[in-house]
ROFI-846521 format. One record per residue (C-alpha): residue number from 0; residue in one letter; chain; x, z, y. Coordinates in nm, 2 decimals. Example, Ala and Ser with C-alpha at 12.3 -4.5 7.8 and 13.67 -1.06 7.14 Angstrom:
% residues 2
pos: 0 code: A unit: A x: 1.23 z: 0.78 y: -0.45
pos: 1 code: S unit: A x: 1.37 z: 0.71 y: -0.11
END
This chain:
% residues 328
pos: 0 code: X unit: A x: 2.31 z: -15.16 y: -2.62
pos: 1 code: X unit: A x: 2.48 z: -15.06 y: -2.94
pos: 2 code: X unit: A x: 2.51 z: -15.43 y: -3.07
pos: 3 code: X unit: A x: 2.64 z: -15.54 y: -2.72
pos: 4 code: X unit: A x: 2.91 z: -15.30 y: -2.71
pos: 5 code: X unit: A x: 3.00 z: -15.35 y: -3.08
pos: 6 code: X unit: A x: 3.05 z: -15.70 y: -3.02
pos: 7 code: X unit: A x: 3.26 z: -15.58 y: -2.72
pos: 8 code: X unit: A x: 3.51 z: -15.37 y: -2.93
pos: 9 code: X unit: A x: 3.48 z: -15.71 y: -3.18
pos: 10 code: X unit: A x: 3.62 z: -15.93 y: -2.91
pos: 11 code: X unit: A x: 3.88 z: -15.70 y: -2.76
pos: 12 code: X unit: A x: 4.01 z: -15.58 y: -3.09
pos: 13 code: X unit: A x: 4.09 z: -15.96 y: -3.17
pos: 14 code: X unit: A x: 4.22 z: -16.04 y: -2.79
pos: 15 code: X unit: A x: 4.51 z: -15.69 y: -2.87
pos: 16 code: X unit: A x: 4.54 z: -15.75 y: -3.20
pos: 17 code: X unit: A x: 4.72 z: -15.41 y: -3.22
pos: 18 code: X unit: A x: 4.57 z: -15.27 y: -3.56
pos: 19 code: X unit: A x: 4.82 z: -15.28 y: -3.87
pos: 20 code: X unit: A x: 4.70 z: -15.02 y: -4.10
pos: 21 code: X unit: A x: 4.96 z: -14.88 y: -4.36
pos: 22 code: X unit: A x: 5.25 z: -14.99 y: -4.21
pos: 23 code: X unit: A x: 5.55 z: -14.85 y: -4.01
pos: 24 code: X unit: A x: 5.61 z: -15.04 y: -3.66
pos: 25 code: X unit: A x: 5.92 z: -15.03 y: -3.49
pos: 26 code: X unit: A x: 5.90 z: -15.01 y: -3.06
pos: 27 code: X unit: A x: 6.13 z: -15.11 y: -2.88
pos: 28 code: X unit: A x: 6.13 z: -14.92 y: -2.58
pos: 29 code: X unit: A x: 6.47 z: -14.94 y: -2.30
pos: 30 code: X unit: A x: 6.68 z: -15.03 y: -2.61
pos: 31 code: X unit: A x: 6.54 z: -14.72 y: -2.82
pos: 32 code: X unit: A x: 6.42 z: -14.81 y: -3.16
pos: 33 code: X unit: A x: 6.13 z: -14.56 y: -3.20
pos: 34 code: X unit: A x: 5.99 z: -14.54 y: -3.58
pos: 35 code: X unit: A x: 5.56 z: -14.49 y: -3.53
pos: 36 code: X unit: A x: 5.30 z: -14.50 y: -3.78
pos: 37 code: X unit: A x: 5.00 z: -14.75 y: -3.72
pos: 38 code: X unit: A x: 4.74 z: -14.62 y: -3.93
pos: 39 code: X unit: A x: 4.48 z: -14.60 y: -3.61
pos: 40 code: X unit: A x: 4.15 z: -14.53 y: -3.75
pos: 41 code: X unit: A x: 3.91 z: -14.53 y: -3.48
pos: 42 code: X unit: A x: 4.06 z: -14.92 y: -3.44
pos: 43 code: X unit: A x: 4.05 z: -14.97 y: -3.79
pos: 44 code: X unit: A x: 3.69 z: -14.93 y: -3.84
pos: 45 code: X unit: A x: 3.61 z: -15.22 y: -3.63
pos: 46 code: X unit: A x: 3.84 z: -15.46 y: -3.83
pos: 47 code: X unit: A x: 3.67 z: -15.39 y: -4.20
pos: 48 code: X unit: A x: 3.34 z: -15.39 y: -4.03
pos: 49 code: X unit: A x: 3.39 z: -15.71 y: -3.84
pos: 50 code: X unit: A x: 3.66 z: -15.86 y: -4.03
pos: 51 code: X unit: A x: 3.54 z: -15.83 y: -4.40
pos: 52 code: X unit: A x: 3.19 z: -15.85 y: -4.34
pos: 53 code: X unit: A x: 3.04 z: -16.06 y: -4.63
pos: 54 code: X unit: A x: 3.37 z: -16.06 y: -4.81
pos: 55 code: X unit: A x: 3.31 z: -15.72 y: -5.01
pos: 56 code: X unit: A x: 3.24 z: -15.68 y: -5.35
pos: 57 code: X unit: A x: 3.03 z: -15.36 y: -5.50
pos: 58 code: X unit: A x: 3.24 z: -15.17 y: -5.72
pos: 59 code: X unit: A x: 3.11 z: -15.15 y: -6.07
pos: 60 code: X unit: A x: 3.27 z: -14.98 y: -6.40
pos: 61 code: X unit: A x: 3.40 z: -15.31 y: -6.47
pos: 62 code: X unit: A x: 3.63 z: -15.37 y: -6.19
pos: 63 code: X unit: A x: 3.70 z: -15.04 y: -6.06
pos: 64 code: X unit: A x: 4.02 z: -14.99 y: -6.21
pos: 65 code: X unit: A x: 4.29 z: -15.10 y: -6.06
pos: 66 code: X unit: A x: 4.63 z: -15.13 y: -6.17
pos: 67 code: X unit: A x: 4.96 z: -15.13 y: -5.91
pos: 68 code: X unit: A x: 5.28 z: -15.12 y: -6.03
pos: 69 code: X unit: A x: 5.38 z: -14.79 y: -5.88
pos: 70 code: X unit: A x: 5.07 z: -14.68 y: -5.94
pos: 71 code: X unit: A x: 4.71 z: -14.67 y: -6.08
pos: 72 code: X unit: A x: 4.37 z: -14.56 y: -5.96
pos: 73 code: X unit: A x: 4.00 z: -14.59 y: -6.03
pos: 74 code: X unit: A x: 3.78 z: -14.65 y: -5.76
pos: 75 code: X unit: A x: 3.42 z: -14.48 y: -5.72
pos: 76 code: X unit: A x: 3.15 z: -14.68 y: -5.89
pos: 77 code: X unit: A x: 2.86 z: -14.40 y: -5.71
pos: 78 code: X unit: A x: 2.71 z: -14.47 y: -5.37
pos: 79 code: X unit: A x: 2.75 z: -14.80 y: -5.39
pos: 80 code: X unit: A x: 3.11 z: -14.84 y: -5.25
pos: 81 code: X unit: A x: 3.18 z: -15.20 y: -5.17
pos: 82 code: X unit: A x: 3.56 z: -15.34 y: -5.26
pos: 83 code: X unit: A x: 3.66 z: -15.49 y: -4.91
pos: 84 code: X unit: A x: 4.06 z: -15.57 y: -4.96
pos: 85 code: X unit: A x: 4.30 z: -15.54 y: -5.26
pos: 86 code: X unit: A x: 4.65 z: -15.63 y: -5.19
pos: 87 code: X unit: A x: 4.85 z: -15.62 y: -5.54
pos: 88 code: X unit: A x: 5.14 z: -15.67 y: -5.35
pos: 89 code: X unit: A x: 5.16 z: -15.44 y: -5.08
pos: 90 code: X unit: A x: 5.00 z: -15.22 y: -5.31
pos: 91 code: X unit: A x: 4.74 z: -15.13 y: -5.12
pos: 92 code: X unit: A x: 4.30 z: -15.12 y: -5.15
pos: 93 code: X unit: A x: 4.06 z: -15.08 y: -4.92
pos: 94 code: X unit: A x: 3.66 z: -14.93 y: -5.01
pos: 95 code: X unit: A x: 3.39 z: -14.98 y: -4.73
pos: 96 code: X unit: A x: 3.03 z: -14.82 y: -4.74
pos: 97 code: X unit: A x: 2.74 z: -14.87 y: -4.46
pos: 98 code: X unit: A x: 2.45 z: -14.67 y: -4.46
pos: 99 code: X unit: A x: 2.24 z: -14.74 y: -4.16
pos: 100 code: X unit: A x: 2.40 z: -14.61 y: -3.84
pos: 101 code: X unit: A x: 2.72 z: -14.50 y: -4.07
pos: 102 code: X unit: A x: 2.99 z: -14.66 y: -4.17
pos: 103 code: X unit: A x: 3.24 z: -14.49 y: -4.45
pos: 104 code: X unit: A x: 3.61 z: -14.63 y: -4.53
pos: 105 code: X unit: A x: 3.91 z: -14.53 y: -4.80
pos: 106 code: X unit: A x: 4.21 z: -14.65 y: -4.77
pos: 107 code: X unit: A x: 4.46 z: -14.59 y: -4.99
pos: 108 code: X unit: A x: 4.84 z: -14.73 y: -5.03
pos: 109 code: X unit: A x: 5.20 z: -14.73 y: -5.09
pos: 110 code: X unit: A x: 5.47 z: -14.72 y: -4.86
pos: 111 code: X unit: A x: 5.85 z: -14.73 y: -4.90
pos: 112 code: X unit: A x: 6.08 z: -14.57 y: -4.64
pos: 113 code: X unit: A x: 6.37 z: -14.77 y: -4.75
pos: 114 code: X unit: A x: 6.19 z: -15.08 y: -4.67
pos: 115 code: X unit: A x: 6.23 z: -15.01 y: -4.26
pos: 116 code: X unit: A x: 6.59 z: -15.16 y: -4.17
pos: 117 code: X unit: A x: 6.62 z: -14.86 y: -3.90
pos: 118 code: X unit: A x: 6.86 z: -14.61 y: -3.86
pos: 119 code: X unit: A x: 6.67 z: -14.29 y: -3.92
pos: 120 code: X unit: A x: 6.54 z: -14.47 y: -4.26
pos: 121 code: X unit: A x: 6.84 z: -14.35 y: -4.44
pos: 122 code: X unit: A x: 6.83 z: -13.98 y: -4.31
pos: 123 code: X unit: A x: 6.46 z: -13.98 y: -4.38
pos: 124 code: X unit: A x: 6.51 z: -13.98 y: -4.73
pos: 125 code: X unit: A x: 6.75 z: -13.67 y: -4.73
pos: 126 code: X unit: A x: 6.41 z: -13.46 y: -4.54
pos: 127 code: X unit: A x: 6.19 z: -13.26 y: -4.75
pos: 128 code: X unit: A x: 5.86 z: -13.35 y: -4.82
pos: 129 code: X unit: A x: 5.72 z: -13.18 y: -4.56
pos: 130 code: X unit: A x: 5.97 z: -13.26 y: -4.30
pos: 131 code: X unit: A x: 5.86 z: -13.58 y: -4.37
pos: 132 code: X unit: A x: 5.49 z: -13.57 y: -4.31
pos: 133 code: X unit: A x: 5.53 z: -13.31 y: -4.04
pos: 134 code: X unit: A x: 5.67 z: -13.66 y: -3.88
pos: 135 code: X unit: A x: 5.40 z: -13.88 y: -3.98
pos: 136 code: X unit: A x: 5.17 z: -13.68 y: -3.87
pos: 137 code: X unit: A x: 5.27 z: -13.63 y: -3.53
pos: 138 code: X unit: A x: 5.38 z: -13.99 y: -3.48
pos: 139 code: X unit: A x: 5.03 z: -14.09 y: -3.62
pos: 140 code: X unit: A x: 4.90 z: -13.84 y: -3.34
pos: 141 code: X unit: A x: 5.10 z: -13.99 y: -3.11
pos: 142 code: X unit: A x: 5.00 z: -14.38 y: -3.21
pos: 143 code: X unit: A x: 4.66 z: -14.31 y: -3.14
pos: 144 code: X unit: A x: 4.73 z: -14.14 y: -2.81
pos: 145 code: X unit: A x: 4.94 z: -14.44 y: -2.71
pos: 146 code: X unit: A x: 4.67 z: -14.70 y: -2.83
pos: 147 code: X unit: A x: 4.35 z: -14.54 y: -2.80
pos: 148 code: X unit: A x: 4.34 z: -14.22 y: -2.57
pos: 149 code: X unit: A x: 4.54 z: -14.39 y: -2.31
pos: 150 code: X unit: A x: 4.37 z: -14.70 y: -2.29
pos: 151 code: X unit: A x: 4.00 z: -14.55 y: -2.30
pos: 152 code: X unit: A x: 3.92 z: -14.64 y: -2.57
pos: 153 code: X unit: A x: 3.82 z: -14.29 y: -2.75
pos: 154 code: X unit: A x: 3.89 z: -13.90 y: -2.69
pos: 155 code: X unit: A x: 4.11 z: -13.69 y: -2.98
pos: 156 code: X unit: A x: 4.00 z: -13.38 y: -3.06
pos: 157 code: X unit: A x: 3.99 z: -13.12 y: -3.31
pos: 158 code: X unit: A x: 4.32 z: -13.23 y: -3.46
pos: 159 code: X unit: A x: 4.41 z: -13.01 y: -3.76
pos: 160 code: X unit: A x: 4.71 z: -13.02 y: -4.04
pos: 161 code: X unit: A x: 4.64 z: -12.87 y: -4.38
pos: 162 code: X unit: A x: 4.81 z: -12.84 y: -4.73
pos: 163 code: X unit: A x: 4.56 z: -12.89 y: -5.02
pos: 164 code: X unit: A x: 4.60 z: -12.89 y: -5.40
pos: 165 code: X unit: A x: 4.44 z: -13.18 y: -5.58
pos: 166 code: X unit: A x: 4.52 z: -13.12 y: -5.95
pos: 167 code: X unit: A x: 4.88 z: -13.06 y: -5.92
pos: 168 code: X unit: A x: 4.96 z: -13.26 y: -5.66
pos: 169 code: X unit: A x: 5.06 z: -13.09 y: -5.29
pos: 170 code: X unit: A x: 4.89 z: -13.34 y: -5.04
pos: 171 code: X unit: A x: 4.97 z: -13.28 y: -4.70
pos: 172 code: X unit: A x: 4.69 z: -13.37 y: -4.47
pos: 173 code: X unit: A x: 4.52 z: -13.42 y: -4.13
pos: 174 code: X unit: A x: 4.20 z: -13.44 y: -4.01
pos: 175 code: X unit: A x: 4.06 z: -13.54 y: -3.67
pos: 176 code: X unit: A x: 3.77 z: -13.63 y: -3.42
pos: 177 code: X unit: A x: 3.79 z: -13.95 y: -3.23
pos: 178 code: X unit: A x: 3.48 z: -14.03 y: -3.02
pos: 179 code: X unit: A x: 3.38 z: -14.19 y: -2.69
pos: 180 code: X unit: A x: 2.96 z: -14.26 y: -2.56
pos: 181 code: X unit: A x: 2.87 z: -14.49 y: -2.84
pos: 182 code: X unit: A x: 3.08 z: -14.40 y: -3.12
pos: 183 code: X unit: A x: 3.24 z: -14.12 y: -3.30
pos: 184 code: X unit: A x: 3.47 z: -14.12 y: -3.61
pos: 185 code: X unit: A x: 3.55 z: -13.80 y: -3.81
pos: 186 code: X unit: A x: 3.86 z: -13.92 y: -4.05
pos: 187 code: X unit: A x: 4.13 z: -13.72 y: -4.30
pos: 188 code: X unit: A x: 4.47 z: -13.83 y: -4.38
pos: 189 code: X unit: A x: 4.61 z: -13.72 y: -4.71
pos: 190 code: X unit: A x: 4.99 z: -13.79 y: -4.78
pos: 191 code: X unit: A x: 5.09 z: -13.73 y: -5.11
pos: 192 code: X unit: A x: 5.52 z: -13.74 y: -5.18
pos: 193 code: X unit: A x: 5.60 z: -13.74 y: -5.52
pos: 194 code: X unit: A x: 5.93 z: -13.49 y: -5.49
pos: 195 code: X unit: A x: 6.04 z: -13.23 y: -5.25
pos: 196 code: X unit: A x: 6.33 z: -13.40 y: -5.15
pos: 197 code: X unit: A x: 6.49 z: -13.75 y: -5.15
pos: 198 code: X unit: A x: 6.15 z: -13.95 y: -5.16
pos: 199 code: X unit: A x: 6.19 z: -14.34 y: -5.14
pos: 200 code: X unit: A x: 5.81 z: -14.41 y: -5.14
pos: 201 code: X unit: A x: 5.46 z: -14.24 y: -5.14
pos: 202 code: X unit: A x: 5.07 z: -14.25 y: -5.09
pos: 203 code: X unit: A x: 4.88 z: -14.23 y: -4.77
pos: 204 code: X unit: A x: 4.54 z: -14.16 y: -4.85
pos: 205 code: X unit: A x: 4.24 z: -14.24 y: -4.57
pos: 206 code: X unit: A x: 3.91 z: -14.15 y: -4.54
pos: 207 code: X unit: A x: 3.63 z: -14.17 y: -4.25
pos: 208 code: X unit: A x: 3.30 z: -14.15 y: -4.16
pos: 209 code: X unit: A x: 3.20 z: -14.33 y: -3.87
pos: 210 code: X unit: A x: 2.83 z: -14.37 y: -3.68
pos: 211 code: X unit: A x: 2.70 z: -14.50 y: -3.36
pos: 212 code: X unit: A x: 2.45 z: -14.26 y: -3.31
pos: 213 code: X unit: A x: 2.64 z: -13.97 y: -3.20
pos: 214 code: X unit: A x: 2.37 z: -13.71 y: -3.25
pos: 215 code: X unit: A x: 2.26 z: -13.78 y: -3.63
pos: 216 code: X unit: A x: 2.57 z: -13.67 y: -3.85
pos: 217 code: X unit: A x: 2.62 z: -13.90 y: -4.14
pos: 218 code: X unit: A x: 2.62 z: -13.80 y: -4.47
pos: 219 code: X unit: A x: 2.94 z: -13.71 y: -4.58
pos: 220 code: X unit: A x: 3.12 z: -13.86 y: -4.90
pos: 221 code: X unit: A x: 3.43 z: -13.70 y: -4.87
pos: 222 code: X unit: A x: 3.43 z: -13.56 y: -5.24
pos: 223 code: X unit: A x: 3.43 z: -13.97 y: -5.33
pos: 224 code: X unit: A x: 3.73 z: -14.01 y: -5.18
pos: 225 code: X unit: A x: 3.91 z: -13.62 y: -5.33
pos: 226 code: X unit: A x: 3.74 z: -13.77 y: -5.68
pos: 227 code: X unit: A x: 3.93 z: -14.10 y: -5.68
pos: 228 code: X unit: A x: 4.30 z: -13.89 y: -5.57
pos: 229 code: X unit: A x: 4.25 z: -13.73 y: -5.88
pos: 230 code: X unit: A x: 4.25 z: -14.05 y: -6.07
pos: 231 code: X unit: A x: 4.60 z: -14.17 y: -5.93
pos: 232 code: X unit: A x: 4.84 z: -14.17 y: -6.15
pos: 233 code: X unit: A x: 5.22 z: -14.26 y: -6.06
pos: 234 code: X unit: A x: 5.40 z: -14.47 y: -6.32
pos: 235 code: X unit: A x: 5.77 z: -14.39 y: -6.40
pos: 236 code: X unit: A x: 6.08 z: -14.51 y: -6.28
pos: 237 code: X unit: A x: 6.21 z: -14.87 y: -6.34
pos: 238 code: X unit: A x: 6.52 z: -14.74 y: -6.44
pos: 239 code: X unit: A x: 6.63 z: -14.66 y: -6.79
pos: 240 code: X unit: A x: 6.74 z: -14.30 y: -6.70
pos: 241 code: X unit: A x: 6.62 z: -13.95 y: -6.49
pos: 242 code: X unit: A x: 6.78 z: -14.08 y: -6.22
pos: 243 code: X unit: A x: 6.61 z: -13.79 y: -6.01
pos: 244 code: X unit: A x: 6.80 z: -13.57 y: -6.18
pos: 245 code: X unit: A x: 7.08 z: -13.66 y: -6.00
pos: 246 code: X unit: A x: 6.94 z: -13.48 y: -5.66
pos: 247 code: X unit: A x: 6.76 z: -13.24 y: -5.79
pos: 248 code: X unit: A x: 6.81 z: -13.09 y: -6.13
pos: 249 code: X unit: A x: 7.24 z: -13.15 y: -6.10
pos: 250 code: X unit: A x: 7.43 z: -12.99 y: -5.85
pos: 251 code: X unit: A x: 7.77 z: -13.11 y: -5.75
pos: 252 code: X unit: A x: 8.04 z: -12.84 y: -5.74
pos: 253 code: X unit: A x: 7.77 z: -12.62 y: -5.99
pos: 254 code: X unit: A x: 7.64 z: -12.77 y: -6.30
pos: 255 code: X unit: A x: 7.86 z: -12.80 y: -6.62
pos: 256 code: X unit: A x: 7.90 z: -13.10 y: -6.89
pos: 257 code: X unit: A x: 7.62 z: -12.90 y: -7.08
pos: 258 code: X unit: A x: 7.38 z: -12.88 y: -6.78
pos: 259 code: X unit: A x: 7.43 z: -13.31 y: -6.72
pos: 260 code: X unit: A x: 7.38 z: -13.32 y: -7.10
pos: 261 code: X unit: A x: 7.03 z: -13.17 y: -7.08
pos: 262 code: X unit: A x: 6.89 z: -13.34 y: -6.81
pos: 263 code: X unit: A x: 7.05 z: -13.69 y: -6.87
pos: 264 code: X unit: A x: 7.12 z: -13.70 y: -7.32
pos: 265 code: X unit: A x: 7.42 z: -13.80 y: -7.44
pos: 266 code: X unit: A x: 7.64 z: -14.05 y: -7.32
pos: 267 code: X unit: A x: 7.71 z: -14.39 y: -7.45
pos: 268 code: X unit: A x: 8.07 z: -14.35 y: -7.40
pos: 269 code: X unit: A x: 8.32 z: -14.15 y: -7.19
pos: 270 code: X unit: A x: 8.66 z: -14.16 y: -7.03
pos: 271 code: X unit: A x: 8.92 z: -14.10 y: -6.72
pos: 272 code: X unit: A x: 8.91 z: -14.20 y: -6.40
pos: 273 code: X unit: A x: 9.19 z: -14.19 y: -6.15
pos: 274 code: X unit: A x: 9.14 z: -14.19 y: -5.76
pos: 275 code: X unit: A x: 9.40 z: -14.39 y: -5.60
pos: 276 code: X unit: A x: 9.70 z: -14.14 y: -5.48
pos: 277 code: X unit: A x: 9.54 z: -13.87 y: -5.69
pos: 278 code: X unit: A x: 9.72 z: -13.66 y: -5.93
pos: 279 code: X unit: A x: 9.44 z: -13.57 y: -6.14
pos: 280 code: X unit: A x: 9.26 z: -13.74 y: -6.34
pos: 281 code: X unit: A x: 8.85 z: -13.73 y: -6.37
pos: 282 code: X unit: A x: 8.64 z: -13.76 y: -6.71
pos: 283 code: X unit: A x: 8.38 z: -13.95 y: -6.71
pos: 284 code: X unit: A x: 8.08 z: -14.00 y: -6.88
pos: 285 code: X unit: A x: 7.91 z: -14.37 y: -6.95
pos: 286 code: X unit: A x: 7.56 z: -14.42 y: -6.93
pos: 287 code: X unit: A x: 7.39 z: -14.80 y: -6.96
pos: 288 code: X unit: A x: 7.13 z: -14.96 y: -7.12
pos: 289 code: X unit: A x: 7.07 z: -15.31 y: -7.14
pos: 290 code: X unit: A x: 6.76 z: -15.55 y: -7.25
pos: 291 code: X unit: A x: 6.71 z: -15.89 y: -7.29
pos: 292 code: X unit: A x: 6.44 z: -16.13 y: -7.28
pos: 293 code: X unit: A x: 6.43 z: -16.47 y: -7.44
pos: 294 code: X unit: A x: 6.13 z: -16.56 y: -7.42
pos: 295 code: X unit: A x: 6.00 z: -16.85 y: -7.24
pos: 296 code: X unit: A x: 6.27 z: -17.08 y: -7.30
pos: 297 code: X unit: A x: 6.57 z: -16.88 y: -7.10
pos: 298 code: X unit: A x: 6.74 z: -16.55 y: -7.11
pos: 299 code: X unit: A x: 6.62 z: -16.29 y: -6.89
pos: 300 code: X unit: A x: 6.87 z: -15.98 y: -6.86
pos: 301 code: X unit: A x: 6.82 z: -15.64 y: -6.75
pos: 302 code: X unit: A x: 7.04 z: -15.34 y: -6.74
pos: 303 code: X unit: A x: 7.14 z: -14.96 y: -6.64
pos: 304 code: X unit: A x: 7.45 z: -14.84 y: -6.58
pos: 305 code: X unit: A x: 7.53 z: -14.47 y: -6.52
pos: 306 code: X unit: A x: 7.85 z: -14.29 y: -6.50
pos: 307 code: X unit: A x: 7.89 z: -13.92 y: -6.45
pos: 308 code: X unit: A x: 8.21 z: -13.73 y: -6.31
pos: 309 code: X unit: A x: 8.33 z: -13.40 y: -6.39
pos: 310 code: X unit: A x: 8.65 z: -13.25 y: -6.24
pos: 311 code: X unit: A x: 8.76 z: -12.91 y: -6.47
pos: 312 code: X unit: A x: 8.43 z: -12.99 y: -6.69
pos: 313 code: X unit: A x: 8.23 z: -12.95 y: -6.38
pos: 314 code: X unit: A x: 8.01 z: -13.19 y: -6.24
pos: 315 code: X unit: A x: 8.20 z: -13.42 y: -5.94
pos: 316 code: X unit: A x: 7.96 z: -13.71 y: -5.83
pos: 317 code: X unit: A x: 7.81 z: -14.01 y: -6.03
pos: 318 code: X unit: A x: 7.78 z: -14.39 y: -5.96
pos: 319 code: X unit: A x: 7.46 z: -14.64 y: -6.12
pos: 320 code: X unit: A x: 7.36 z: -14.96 y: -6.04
pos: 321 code: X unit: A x: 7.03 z: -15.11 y: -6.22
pos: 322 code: X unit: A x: 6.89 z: -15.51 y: -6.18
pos: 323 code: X unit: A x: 6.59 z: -15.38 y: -6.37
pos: 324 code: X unit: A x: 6.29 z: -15.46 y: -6.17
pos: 325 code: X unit: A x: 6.03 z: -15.35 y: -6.45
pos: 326 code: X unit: A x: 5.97 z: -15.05 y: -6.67
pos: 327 code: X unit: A x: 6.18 z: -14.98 y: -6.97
END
């Protein structure tokens, strides 16, 4: 019975096709551009288990580092955790584990908000970190509802939001029951932003343990998955300054020449700046670094520029533009 009804799932999960873990999908629905979060789990399962079969690769101390570049993390090398997708490029990896009746998955990635081309991207930003995953979660509750729940294909339950400290890091999380007759799936979402306010990426964090013998309860290697969190660590910016400072530390209207001085070092030049039918004039301060790269056989150039604003020796506004596309 079991094998019949996995190969069931196997066959109607390729006819729908409707799994796309880690990314943001865009509905259309009567002309209304709705922004939900595909991450289905229960679905998900059936895709690594089908899908990479035979294409895994145990995790050893000698490959269990990996190295994104946002980001690092070092994978589990106990238990027997199997490698079962590494995207460099979408930054994400994915860590599979069977065990009998149980099946075990981490998924952890990167995600952009500015990559969406959708309205509410752009206000999205502005929301505080948890604004934000308030939103993710529910629309994640409401993706599985819409692809799962209301097509039969499993019951919710026992949905529950959290806030847990891992090192120093705030994740914000979610955990959950899906089940149906011949399956049940207990999973946590952990979503870690890297700033209160004004994030432009951040990590979503996966784990589950999944069985199809609904009344043995598997083994649970949930403090794998809290031990590898602890190993991320988040490279710094690209650019050549503290551009956060700019939305956080600085305040426009508040904080003085001595205040931009602190949090950005001293400029590389300064001046005056005149608005066009204004009668007074603006100082400003000039920021900009610039590198170049020769080698190879042609010239590779990379730069920063910054400038700062005051009006009455009070900070006014800034403008920067970078083409640097690697660490300084």
């Amino acid at each position: 019975m079991k094998e019949v009804y996995r190969d069931k799932l196997k066959k109607g999960f390729q006819r729908d096709n409707f799994f796309s873990c880690g990314s943001l999908c865009i509905l259309n629905h009567k002309n209304l551009l709705k922004l939900i979060i595909c991450i289905n789990l229960f679905v998900a399962t059936f895709f690594v288990m089908f899908g990479y079969a035979g294409m895994e690769s145990l995790i050893t101390h000698d490959n269990n580092r990996i190295d994104f570049e946002h980001y690092s993390i070092e994978l589990p090398t106990n238990h027997e955790w199997m490698l079962a997708k590494l995207n460099k490029e979408k930054e994400s990896v994915t860590l599979t584990k069977r065990d009998n009746s149980s099946f075990y998955e981490i998924i952890i990635l990167r995600q952009r908000i500015e990559e969406y081309e959708v309205i509410t991207a752009k206000r999205m930003k502005s929301w505080g970190a948890e604004q934000f995953a308030d939103f993710y979660r529910a629309a994640e509750v409401t993706n599985m509802n819409l692809q799962g729940v209301m097509k039969g294909m499993f019951v919710l339950k026992n949905v529950v939001n959290g806030e847990e400290m891992i090192g120093d890091r705030k994740y914000y999380t979610m955990e959950y029951i899906a089940e149906n007759d011949n399956f049940r799936q207990k999973a946590y979402l952990y979503l870690y932003l890297p700033k209160e306010k004004y994030n432009y990426d951040f990590i979503v964090s996966i784990y589950s343990e999944s069985t199809f013998e609904k009344t043995s309860k598997p083994v649970s290697l949930k403090q794998d998955f809290i031990d590898t969190l602890t190993t991320i660590k988040m490279r710094q910016s690209a650019h050549a300054f503290n551009y956060d400072a700019l939305t956080t530390t600085l305040q426009h209207g508040l904080s003085t020449t001595e205040d931009v001085r602190k949090a950005l070092g001293k400029p590389n030049g300064s001046g005056e700046f005149l608005y066009p039918n204004d009668t007074e004039r603006l100082i400003v301060w000039f920021y900009d670094k610039i590198m170049v790269d020769i080698s190879g056989g042609k010239m590779n150039l990379q730069q920063d520029i910054l400038m700062i604003f005051f009006r009455e020796d009070i900070f006014d506004g800034f403008l920067w533009y970078s083409d640097s596309s690697k660490d300084w």
